[in-house]
C-alpha positions in Angstrom: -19.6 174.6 -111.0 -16.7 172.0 -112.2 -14.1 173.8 -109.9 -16.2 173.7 -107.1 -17.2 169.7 -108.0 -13.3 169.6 -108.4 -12.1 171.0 -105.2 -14.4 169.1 -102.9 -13.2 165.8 -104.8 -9.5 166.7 -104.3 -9.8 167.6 -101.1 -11.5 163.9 -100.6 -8.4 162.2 -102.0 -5.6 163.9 -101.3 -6.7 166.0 -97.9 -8.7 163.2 -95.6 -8.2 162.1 -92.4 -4.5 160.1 -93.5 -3.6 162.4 -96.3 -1.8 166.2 -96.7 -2.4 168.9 -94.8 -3.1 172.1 -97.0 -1.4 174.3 -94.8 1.8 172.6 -94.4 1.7 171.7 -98.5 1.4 175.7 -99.0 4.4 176.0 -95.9 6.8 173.7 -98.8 5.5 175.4 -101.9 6.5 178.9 -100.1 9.8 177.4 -99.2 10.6 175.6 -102.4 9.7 178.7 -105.0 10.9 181.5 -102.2 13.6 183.4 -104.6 11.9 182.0 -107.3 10.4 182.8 -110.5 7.5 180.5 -110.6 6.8 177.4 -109.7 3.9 174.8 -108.6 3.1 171.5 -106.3 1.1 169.0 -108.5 -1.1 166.4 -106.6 -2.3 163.6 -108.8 -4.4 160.4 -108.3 -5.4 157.9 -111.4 -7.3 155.2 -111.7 -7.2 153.4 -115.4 -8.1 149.9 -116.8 -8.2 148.5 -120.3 -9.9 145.7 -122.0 -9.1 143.7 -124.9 -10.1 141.3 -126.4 -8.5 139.3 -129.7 -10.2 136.7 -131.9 -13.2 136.2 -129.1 -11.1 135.8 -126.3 -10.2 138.0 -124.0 -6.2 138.7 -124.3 -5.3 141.3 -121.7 -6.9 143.1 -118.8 -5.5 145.8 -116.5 -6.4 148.2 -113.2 -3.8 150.9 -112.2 -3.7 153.0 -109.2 -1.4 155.5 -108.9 -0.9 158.7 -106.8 2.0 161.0 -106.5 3.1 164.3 -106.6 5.6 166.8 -108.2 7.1 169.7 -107.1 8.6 172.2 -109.2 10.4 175.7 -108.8 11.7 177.5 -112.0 14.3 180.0 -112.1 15.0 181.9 -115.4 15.5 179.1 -117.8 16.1 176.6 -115.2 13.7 174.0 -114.0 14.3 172.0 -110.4 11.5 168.9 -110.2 10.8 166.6 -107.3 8.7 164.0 -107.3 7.5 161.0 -105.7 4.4 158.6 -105.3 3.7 158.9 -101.8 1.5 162.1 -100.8 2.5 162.7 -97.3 4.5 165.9 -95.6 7.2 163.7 -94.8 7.8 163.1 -98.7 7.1 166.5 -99.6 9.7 167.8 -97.0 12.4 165.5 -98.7 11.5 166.8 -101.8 11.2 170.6 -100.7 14.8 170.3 -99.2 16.3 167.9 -102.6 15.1 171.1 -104.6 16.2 173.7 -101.8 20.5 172.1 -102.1 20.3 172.1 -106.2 18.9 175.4 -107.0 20.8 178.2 -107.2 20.2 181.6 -105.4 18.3 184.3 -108.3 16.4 187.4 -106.8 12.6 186.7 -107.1 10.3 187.9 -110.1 6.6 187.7 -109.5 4.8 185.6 -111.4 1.6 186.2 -113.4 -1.4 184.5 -111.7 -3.8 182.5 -113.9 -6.4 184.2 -115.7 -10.3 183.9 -114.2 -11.5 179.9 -113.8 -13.7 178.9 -116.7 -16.8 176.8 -116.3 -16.8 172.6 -116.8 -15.9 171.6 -119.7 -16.5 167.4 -118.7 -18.3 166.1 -116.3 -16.0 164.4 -113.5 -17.8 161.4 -113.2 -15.7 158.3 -112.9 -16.2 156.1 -116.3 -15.0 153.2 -114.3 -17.3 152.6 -112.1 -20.3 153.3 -114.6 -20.0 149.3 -116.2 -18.7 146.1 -114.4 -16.0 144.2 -115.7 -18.0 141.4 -117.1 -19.8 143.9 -118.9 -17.5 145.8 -120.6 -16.1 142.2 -121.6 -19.2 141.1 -122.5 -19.9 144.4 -124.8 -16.3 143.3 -126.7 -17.2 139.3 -127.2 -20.9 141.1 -128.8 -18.6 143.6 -131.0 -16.6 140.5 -132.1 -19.7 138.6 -132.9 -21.5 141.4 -135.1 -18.5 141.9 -137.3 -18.3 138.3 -137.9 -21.9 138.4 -138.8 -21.2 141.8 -140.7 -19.0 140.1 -143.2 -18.2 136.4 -143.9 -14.8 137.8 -145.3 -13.9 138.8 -141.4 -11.1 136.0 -140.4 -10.2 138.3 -137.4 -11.1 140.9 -135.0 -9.9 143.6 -132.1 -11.7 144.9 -130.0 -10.3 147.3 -126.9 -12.0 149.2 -124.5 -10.2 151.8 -121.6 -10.8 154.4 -119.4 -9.2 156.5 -117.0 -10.1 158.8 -113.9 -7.8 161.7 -113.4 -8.3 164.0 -110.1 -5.2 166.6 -110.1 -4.8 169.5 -107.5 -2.1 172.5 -108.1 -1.2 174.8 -105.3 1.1 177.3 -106.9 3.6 179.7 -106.3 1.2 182.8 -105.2 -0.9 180.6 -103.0 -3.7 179.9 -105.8 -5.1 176.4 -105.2 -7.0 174.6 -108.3 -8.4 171.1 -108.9 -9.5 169.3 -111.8 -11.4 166.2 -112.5 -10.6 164.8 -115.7 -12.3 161.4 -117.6 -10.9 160.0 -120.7 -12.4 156.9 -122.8 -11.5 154.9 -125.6 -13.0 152.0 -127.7 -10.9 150.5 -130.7 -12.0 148.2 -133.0 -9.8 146.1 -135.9 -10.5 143.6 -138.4 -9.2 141.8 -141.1 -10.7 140.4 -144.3 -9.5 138.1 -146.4 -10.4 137.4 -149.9 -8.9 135.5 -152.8 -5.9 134.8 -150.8 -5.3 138.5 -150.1 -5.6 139.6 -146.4 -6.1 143.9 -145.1 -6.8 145.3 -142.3 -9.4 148.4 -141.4 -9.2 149.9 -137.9 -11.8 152.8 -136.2 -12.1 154.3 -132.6 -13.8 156.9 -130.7 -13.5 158.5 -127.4 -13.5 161.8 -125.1 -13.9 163.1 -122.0 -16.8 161.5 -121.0 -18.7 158.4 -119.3 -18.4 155.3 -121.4 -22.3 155.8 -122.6 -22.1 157.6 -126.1 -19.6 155.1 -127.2 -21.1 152.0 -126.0 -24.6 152.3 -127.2 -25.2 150.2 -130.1 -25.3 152.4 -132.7 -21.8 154.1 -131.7 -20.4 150.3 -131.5 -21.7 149.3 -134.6 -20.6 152.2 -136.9 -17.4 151.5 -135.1 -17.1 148.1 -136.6 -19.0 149.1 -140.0 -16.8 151.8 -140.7 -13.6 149.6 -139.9 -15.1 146.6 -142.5 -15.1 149.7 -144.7 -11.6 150.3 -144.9 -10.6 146.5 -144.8 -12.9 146.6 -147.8 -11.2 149.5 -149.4 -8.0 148.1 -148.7 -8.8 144.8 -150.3 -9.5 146.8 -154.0 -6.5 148.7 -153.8 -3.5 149.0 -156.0 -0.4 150.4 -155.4 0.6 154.0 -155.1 2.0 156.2 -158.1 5.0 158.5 -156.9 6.1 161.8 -157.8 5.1 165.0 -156.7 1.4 165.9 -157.8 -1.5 167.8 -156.1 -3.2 166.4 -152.9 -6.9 166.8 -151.2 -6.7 166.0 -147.6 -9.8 164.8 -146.5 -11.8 166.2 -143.2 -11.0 165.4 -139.4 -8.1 162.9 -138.3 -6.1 164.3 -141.8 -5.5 167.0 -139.5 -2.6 165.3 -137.7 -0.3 166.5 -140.6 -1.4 169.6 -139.6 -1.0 168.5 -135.9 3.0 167.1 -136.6 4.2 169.1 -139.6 2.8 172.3 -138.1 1.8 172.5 -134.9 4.9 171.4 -132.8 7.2 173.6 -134.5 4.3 176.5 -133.0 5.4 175.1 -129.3 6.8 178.1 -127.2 10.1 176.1 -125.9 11.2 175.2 -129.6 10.8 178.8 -130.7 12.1 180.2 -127.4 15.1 177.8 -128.6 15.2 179.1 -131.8 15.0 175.4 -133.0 11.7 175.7 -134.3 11.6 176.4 -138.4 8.9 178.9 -137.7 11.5 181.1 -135.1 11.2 184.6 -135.2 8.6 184.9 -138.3 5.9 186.3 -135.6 3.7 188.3 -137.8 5.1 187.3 -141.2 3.3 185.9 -143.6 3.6 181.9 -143.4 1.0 180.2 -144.9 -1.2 181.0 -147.7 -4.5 183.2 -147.2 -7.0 181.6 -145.7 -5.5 179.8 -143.8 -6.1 180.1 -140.0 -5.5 177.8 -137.3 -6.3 177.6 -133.5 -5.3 175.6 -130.8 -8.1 175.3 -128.7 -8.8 173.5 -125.0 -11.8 174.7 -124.1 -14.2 172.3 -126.8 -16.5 170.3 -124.0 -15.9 166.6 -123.8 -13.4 166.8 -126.4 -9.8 164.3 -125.9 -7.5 167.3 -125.7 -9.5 169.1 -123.5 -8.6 170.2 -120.3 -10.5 172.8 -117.8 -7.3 174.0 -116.4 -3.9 172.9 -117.4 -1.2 171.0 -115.8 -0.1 174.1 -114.1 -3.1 176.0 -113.3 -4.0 178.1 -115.5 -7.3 177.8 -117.6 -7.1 176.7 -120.8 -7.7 179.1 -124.0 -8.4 179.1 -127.5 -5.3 180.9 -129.0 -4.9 182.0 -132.5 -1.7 181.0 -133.6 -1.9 181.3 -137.6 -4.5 184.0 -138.8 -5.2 184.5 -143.0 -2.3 182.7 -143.5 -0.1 185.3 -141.0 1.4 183.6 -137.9 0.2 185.7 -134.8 0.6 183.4 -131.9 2.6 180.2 -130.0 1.6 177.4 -127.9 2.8 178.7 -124.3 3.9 177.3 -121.0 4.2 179.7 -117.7 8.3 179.4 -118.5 8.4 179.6 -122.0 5.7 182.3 -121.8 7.4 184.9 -118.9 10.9 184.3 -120.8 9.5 185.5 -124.1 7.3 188.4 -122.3 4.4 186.6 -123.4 0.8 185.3 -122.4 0.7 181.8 -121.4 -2.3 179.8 -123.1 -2.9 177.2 -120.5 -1.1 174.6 -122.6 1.4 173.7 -120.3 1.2 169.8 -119.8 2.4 166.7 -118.4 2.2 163.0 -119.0 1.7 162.3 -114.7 3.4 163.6 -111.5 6.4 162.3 -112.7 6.8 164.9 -115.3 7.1 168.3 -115.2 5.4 170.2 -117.8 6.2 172.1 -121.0 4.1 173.2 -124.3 1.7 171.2 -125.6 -0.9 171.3 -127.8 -4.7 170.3 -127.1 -7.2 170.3 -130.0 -5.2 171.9 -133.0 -7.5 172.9 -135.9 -7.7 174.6 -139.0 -10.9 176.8 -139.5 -12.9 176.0 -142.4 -13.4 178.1 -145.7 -16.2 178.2 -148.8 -15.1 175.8 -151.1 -16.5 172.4 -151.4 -15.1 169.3 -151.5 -16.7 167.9 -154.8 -15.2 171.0 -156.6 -11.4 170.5 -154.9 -12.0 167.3 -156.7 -13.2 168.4 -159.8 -10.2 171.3 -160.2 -7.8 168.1 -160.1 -6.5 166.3 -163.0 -4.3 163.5 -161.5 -3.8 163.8 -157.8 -4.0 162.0 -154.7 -6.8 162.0 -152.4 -6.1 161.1 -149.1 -9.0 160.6 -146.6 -7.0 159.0 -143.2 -3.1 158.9 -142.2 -1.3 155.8 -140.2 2.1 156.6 -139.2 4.4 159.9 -139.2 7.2 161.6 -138.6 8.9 165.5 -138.4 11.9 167.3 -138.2 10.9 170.8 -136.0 14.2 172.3 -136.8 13.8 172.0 -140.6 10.0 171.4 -140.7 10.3 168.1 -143.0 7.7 165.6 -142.4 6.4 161.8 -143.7 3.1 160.5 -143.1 2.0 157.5 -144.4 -1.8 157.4 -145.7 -4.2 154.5 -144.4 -6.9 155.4 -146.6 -6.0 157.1 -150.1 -7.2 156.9 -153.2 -6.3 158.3 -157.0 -7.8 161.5 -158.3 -8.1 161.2 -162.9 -10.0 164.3 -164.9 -11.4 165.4 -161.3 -12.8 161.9 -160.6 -11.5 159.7 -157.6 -10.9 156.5 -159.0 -8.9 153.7 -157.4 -8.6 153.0 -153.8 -4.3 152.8 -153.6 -1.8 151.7 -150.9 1.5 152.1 -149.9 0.9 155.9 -150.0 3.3 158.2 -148.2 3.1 162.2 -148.0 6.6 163.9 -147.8 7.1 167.5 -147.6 7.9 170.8 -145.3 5.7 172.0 -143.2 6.5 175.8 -143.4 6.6 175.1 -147.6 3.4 173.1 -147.5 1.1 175.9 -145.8 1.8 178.0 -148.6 0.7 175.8 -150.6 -2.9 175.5 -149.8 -5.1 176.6 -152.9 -8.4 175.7 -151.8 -9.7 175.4 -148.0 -13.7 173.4 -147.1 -16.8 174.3 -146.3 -16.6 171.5 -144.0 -14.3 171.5 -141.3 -14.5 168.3 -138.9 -13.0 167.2 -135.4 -11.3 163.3 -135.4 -13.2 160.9 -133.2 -11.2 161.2 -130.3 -8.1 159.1 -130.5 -4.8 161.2 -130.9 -1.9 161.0 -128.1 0.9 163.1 -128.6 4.4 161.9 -127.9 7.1 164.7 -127.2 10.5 164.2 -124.9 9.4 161.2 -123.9 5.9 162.6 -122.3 2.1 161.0 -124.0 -1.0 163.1 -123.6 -4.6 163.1 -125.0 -4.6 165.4 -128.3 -7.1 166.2 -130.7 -7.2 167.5 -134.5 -9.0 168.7 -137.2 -9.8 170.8 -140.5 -11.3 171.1 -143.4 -11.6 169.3 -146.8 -8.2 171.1 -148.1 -6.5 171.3 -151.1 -2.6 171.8 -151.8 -1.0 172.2 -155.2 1.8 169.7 -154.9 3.4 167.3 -152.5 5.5 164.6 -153.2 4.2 161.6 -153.2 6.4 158.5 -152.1 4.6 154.9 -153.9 5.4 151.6 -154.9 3.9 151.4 -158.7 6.3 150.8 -161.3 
C-alpha cells in the first residue's frame, strides 16, 4: 500500500539517526494544540529541478533542496503558524513555545479525525533520479531539432522540462500520523513561425503525477511539438476578433479553467464562510442551469491535482459541489469545515511548510451530458468558438471574470469558419452557469499543466469538461 510505501520513506528522511524523534514531535504537537480546536505539525522535504532550453541552447538549469516544517494550532477562527527549515526538536521547541505566548486561552473542542486512508493514487518513485542530466538536456536539443525539421516556418523554439519529489509527514492534533509521497512532472514546448513577415506563437505541455516516462517517449514529445506548430499555424491564418455579446462553445479539457476561475473559487469554504463569495448562502438553490453538475475530485490516479491525502491529513474525496444545476456542496478545509458544521473534503492545501493551509481545489470538472459537439455547432448562427484560454482573471465577491482565448475561432450558419485573435471572454460566473443550453458527450481532463495562485500560495490543479454551449457572453475583440 502507498501509505505504508509512504510511512517507511518519511520515517527515512525525517526520523534517521540525526533527524526527529517521533515521540518528542507528538510531546510539541500535544503542547501546541492542548486547549485547542485543531491543529497539525507538517514535515516536508523537496527535491525539484528544471531544464530549459531556448533556441538550441540550454538557458537555465536548477536543483533545490528544501526541508522544513510547520506547526499550526487553530482556535475558532484563529490560526497560530510556526515554521522553519530546520527539522530538529530544538527548532520545534522554539516554535512550540512562539505559538504557546501568541495564542490565546479557548476551552478545547475535539476535532473530527480523518476519514479511513485510501489506496495510492501515484506511485512515489522519485522522477529525478529516473534520467541524468545530460539526458534530459539531450531529450530538449532533440525536441528543438524535430520541430525545426517539422516546419521550415519554425524561427524559434522552447523547450522545458521539470520535476519535483515531494515526501510530506502530518502528525496531527489526535495523535494520527500520515505520510505521503508525492511526484509531479512537466514538459513544455513553444514555437514560433513566421511567414510573410508575420510572426505567432503556439505553446503545448503535459504532465502528472508520475515518472518522466509517458511524457518523454517519442510519441508523447512529438505530439507535443506537432500540436504546438498547430496552433502557431492557426494563429498565423487568423483575423481579428468581432465584439459584442453573442453565443459561445467552449471546447473540451483545459476550457475548463473558466470553469476552474469563474466558478470554482467562489465554491472555496473560507470565501463562503466569509460571506465574500457571490455564491454565499445559496446552498441548495438552484444556481446553474440543469444539467449541469460539477465535482471537485482528488482522488483521479496520476492526475496533477491529485493528492492521496491532503496537506492536513485527511484523504482526499470527490465532492459534489453543483448537482443538475443545484449547488449542494463547498470546497472544505478542517477550519473552514468545523466552523460551518460541515464535512471537510480533504482539500485543505499548502504551497510548502511555509504555508499554512486553506481551501483549495484539486481536479475541478464538469460531468459530461448527450449532446454532441458537431450539433452545438450546427444550432449556432454567429458565435464564437473557443477551443483553449491564455490568461484570466475573477472577482469572487461579484463573480465577474475575463479570460482571454489562445485558440478561438468564428462560428457562421453553424459552420466554424475563421481562426480569430485577440479574443476575450467577459462575464459572471454565477450569470454564466445559467446560461448553459447544451452540455457534451465528451467530457475531457487538460494535459496536466494548471497551478493555481490564491493569497499568495501556487499548487498543482487540474480541470476539465465537456464540449459546452452558452447562449451569450460578451465578447471583447479588436475588428472594426
Amino acid at each position: 500500500m502507498q501509505t505504508n510505501h509512504a510511512l517507511a520513506t518519511a520515517q527515512r528522511i525525517f526520523h534517521g539517526a540525526d533527524g526527529l524523534d517521533p515521540f518528542d514531535a507528538a510531546r510539541h504537537v500535544a503542547a501546541t494544540t492542548e486547549g485547542a480546536d485543531d491543529g497539525e505539525l507538517f514535515l516536508e522535504y523537496r527535491e525539484s529541478e528544471s531544464i530549459s532550453l531556448d533556441d538550441g541552447r540550454i538557458r537555465a538549469a536548477s536543483f533545490d533542496t528544501r526541508r522544513g516544517f510547520g506547526l499550526r494550532a487553530v482556535l475558532g477562527e484563529a490560526s497560530y503558524y510556526a515554521h522553519a527549515g530546520e527539522i530538529s526538536d530544538a527548532a520545534l521547541a522554539r516554535a512550540a513555545a512562539t505559538i504557546k505566548a501568541a495564542r490565546a486561552s479557548e476551552k478545547s473542542v475535539t476535532a473530527a479525525g480523518p476519514g479511513p486512508a485510501q489506496g495510492a493514487l501515484y506511485a512515489g518513485l522519485n522522477p529525478l533520479a529516473e534520467m541524468e542530466f545530460a539526458t534530459r538536456a539531450a531529450l530538449l536539443q532533440e525536441i528543438d531539432a524535430f520541430a525545426r525539421a517539422a516546419d521550415t516556418r519554425v524561427i524559434q523554439v522552447m523547450a522545458s522540462i521539470a520535476g519535483e519529489w515531494q515526501v510530506v509527514e502530518i502528525l496531527r492534533a489526535d495523535g494520527v500520523r500520515v505520510a505521503d509521497v508525492r511526484p509531479l512532472v512537466r514538459l513544455n514546448v513553444s514555437v514560433v513561425l513566421e511567414q510573410d513577415g508575420r510572426r505567432e506563437s503556439g505553446s503545448y505541455g503535459s504532465g502528472g503525477r508520475s515518472t518522466w516516462a509517458p511524457f518523454i517517449a517519442p510519441a508523447a514529445w512529438q505530439g507535443a511539438v506537432a500540436e504546438a506548430i498547430r496552433q502557431a499555424e492557426v494563429n498565423l491564418r487568423s483575423i481579428p476578433a468581432p465584439a459584442g455579446e453573442m453565443p459561445v462553445v467552449l471546447g473540451a479539457g483545459w476550457p475548463g479553467i473558466l470553469l476552474h476561475e469563474a466558478i470554482g473559487h467562489g465554491l472555496e469554504g473560507d470565501f463562503n464562510r466569509k460571506q465574500t463569495s457571490a455564491f454565499a448562502g445559496l446552498m441548495g438553490s438552484r444556481i446553474a442551469a440543469r444539467g449541469v453538475t460539477v465535482v471537485d475530485d482528488g482522488t483521479l490516479p496520476d492526475r496533477r491535482g491529485s493528492l492521496t491525502i491532503d496537506d492536513e491529513g485527511t484523504p482526499t474525496s470527490r465532492t459534489t459541489l453543483i448537482e443538475d444545476g443545484v449547488l449542494t456542496g463547498f470546497i472544505q478545509d478542517r477550519q473552514n469545515a468545523r466552523l460551518m458544521n460541515m464535512r471537510a473534503t480533504g482539500n485543505g492545501r499548502r504551497q510548502s511548510y511555509a504555508h499554512a493551509p486553506m481551501p483549495r481545489m484539486t481536479n475541478t470538472l464538469m460531468l459530461g451530458g448527450q449532446a454532441s459537439a458537431q450539433d452545438m455547432i450546427k444550432s449556432v448562427q454567429r458565435g464564437l468558438y473557443a477551443v483553449n484560454f491564455g490568461g484570466g482573471q475573477v472577482d469572487i465577491t461579484s463573480g465577474k471574470f475575463v479570460f482571454s482565448a489562445s485558440e478561438a475561432y468564428l462560428i457562421e450558419n453553424g459552420q466554424v469558419t475563421a481562426p480569430v485573435r485577440g479574443a476575450t471572454l467577459i462575464g459572471n460566473g454565477p450569470d454564466a452557469l445559467t446560461r448553459v443550453e447544451m452540455i457534451g458527450d465528451d467530457p475531457e481532463l487538460d494535459p496536466g499543466v494548471g497551478t493555481c495562485g490564491k493569497n499568495g500560495q501556487g499548487v498543482p490543479v487540474g480541470v476539465g469538461q465537456p464540449t459546452m454551449k452558452l447562449s451569450g457572453l460578451t465578447i471583447g475583440g479588436t475588428a472594426a
